[in-house]
MIBA-288885 format. One record per residue (C-alpha): x, y, z; residue number from 1. Coordinates in nm, 2 decimals. Example, Ala and Ser with C-alpha at 12.3 -4.5 7.8 and 13.67 -1.06 7.14 Angstrom:
2
<doba c1="1.23" c2="-0.45" c3="0.78" resi="1"/>
<doba c1="1.37" c2="-0.11" c3="0.71" resi="2"/>
// end
This chain:
90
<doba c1="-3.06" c2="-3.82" c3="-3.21" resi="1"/>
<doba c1="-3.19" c2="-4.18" c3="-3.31" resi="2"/>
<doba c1="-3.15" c2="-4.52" c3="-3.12" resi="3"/>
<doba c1="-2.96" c2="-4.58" c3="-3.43" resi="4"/>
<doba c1="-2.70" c2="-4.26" c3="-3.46" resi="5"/>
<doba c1="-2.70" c2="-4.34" c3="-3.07" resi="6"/>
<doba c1="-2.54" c2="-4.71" c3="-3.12" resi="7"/>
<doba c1="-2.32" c2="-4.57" c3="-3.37" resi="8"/>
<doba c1="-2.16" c2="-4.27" c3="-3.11" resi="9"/>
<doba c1="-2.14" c2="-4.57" c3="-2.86" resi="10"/>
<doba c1="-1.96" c2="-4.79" c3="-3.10" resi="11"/>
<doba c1="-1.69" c2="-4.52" c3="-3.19" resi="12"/>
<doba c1="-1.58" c2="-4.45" c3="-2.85" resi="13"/>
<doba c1="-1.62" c2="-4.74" c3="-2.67" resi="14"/>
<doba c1="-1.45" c2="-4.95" c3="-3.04" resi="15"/>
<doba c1="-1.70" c2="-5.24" c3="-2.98" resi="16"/>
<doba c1="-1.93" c2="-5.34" c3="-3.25" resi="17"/>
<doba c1="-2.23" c2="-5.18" c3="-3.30" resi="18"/>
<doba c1="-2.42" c2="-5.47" c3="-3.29" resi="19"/>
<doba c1="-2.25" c2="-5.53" c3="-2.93" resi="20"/>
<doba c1="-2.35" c2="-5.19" c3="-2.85" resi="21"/>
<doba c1="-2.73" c2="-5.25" c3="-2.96" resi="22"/>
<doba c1="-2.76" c2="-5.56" c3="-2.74" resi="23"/>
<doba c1="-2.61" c2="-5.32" c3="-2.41" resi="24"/>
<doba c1="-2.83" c2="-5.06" c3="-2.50" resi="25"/>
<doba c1="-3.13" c2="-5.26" c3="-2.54" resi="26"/>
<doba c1="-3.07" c2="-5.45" c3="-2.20" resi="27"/>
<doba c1="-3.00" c2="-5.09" c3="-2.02" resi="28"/>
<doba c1="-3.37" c2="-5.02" c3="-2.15" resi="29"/>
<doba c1="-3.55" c2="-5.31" c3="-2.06" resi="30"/>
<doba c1="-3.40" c2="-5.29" c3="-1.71" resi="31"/>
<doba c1="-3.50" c2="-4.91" c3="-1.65" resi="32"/>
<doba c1="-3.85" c2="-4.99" c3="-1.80" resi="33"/>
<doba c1="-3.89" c2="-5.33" c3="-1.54" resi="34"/>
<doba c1="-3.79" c2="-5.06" c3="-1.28" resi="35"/>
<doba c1="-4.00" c2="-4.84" c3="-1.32" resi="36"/>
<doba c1="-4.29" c2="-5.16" c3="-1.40" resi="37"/>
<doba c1="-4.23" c2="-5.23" c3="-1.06" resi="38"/>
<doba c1="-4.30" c2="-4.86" c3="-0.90" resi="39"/>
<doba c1="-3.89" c2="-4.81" c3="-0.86" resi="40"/>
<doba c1="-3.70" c2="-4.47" c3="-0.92" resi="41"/>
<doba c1="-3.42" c2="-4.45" c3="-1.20" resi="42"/>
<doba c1="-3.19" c2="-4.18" c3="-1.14" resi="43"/>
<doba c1="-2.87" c2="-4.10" c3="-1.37" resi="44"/>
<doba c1="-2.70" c2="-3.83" c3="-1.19" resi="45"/>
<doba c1="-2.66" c2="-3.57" c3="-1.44" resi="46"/>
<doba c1="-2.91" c2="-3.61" c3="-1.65" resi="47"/>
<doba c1="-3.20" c2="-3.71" c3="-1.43" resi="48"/>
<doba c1="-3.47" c2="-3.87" c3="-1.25" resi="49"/>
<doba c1="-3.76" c2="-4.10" c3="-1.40" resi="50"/>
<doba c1="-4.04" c2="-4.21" c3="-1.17" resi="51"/>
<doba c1="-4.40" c2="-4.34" c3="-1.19" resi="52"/>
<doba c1="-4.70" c2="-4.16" c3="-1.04" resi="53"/>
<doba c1="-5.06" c2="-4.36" c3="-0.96" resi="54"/>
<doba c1="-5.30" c2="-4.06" c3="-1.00" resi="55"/>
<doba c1="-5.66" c2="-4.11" c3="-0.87" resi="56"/>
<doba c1="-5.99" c2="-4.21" c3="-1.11" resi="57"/>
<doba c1="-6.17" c2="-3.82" c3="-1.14" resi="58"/>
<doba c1="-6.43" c2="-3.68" c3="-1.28" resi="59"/>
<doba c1="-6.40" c2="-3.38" c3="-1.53" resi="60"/>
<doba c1="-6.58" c2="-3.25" c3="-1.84" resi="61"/>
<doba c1="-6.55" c2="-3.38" c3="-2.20" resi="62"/>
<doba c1="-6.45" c2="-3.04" c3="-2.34" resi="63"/>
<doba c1="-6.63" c2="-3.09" c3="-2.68" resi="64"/>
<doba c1="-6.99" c2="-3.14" c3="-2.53" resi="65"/>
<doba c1="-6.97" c2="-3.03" c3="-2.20" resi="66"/>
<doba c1="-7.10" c2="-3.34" c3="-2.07" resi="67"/>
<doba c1="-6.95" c2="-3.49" c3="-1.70" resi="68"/>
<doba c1="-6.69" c2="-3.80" c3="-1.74" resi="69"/>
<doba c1="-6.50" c2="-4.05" c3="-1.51" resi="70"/>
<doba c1="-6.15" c2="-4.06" c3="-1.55" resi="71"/>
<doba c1="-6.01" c2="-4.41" c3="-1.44" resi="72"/>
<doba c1="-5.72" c2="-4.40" c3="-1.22" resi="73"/>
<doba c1="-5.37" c2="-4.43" c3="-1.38" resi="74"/>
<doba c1="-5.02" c2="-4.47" c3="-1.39" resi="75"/>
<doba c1="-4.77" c2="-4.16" c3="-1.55" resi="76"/>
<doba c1="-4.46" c2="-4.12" c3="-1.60" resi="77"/>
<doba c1="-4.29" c2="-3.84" c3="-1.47" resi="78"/>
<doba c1="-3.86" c2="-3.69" c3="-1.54" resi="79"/>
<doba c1="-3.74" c2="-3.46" c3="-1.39" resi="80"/>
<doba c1="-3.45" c2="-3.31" c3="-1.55" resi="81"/>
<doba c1="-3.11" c2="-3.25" c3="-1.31" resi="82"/>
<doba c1="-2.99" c2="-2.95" c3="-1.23" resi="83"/>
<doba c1="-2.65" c2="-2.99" c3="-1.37" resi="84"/>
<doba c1="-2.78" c2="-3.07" c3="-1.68" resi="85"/>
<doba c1="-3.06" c2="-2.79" c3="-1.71" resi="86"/>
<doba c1="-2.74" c2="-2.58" c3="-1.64" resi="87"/>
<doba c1="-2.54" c2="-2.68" c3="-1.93" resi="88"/>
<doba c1="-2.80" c2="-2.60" c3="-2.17" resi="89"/>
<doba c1="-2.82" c2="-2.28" c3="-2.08" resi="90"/>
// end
């Protein structure tokens, strides 16, 4: 499903605009990604979990020559699907 077929679902059952729904959508987004910007959690209970991870600068081998590398530290992002959810699809 597209942002786009998204907005259109939400317009249908909701019976706002689609532009309306755009603009909620695209305010839901930019609040989970400041969240998780600023190192906080965003959980929707069935569906799941979205967190950040800092991982630590490593060192490892460039698999093409073999040769040693530093890895800088960085930040992931990690979801973890809910349970509820991973049941349904079943």
């Amino acid at each position: 499903m597209t942002k786009h077929e998204l907005i259109g679902e939400m317009a249908d059952e909701l019976s706002l605009s689609k532009k309306k729904c755009g603009e909620t959508l695209n305010v839901l987004l930019e609040e989970i990604i400041s969240a998780l910007e600023r190192g906080r959690r965003f959980v929707q209970p069935g569906f799941g979990s979205f967190k950040t991870v800092d991982t630590n600068e490593r060192v490892g081998r460039n698999p093409s020559n073999g040769k040693l590398m530093l890895y800088p530290k960085k930040r992931k992002l990690k979801f973890k699907v809910s349970d509820i959810l991973k049941e349904g699809l079943k």
